[in-house]
C-alpha positions as CSV (number, residue, x, y, z in Angstrom):
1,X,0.0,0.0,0.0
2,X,1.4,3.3,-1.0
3,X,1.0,6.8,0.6
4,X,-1.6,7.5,-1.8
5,X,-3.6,4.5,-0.6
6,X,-3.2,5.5,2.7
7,X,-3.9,9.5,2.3
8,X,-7.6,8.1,0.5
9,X,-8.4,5.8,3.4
10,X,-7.9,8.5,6.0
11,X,-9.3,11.1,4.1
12,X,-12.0,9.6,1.2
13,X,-13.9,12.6,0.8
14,X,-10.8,14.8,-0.2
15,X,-10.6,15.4,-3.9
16,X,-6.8,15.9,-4.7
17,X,-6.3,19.3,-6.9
18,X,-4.8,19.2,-10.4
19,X,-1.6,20.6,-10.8
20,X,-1.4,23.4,-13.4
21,X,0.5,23.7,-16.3
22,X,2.1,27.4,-15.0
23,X,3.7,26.1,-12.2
24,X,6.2,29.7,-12.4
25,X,4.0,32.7,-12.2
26,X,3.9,35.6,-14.7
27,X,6.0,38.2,-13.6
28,X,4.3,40.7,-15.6
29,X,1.1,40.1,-13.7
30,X,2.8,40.5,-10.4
31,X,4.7,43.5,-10.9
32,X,2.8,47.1,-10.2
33,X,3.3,49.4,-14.0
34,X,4.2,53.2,-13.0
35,X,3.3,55.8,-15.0
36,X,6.5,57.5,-14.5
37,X,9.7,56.0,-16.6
38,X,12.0,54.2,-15.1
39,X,15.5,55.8,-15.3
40,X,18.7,53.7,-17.1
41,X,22.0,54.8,-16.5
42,X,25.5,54.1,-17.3
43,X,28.5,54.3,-15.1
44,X,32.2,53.0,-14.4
45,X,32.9,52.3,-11.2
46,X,36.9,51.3,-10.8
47,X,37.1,51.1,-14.3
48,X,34.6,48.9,-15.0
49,X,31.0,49.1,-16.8
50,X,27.8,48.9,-14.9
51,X,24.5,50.0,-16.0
52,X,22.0,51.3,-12.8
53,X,18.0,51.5,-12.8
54,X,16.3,53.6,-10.6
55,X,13.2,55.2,-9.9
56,X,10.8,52.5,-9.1
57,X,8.1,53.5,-7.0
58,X,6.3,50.1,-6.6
59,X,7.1,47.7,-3.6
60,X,11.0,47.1,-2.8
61,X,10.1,43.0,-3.1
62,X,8.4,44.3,-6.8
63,X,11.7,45.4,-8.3
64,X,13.8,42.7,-6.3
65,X,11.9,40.2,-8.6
66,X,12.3,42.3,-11.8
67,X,16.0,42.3,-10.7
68,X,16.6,39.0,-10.4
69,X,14.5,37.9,-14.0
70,X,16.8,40.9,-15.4
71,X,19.7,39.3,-14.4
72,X,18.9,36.0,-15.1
73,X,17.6,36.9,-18.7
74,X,20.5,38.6,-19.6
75,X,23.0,35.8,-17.7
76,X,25.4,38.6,-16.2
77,X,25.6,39.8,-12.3
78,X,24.4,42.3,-10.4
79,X,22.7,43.6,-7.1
80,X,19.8,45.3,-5.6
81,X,20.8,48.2,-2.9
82,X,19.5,51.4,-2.5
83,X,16.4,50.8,-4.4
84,X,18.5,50.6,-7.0
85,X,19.5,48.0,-9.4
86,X,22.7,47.8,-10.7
87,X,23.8,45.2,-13.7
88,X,27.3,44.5,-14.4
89,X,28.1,45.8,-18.0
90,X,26.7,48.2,-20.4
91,X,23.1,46.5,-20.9
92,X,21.3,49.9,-21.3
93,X,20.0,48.8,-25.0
94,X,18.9,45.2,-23.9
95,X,17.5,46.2,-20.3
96,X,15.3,48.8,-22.0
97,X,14.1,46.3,-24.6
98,X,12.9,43.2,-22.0
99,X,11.4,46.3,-19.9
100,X,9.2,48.1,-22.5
101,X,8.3,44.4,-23.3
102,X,7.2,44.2,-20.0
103,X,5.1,47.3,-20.1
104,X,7.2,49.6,-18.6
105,X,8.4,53.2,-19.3
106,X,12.2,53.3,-19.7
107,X,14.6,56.5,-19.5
108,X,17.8,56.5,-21.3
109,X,20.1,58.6,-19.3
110,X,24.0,59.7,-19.9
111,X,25.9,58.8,-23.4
């Protein structure tokens, strides 16, 4: 007798759930769309590249998720301080790309 035998004879009127197809949720769905743009910058700090959003007025847990799908989309490092995300490397063209995809407003700012 397995587990699931046993689970139906303690419980027989429980109807298990399906499990759905979408086991990952949508991010776009769970991320709150400003009307204000979101500002991209570039910078080099010791020399090297990084490229900084900011200006995300949503919750802080919001743009923690739409840090970590940006940085796993575009397979490079990167952090969240400051409310503040900054992306190793000049990805001001690519960032701005997944985000208007997304729905958002995006800022170009600096050269």
């Amino acid at each position: 007798m397995d587990l699931q035998d046993q689970l139906k004879n303690l419980f027989p009127d429980h109807k298990p759930e399906e499990p759905s197809l979408d086991s990952e949720s949508n991010l776009e769905e769970d991320l709150w769309l400003q009307d204000d743009p979101i500002i991209c910058k570039y910078e080099k700090r010791k020399g090297k590249p990084i490229t900084i959003l900011e200006g995300y007025t949503g919750a802080t847990e919001d743009f923690k998720k739409l840090a970590k799908d940006l940085k796993k989309s575009l397979s490079v490092g990167g952090s969240f301080k400051d409310d503040k995300i900054i992306i190793q490397g000049d990805y001001r063209d690519k960032i701005m790309a997944i985000l208007k995809e997304k729905g958002f407003q995006v800022k170009r700012v600096g050269g």
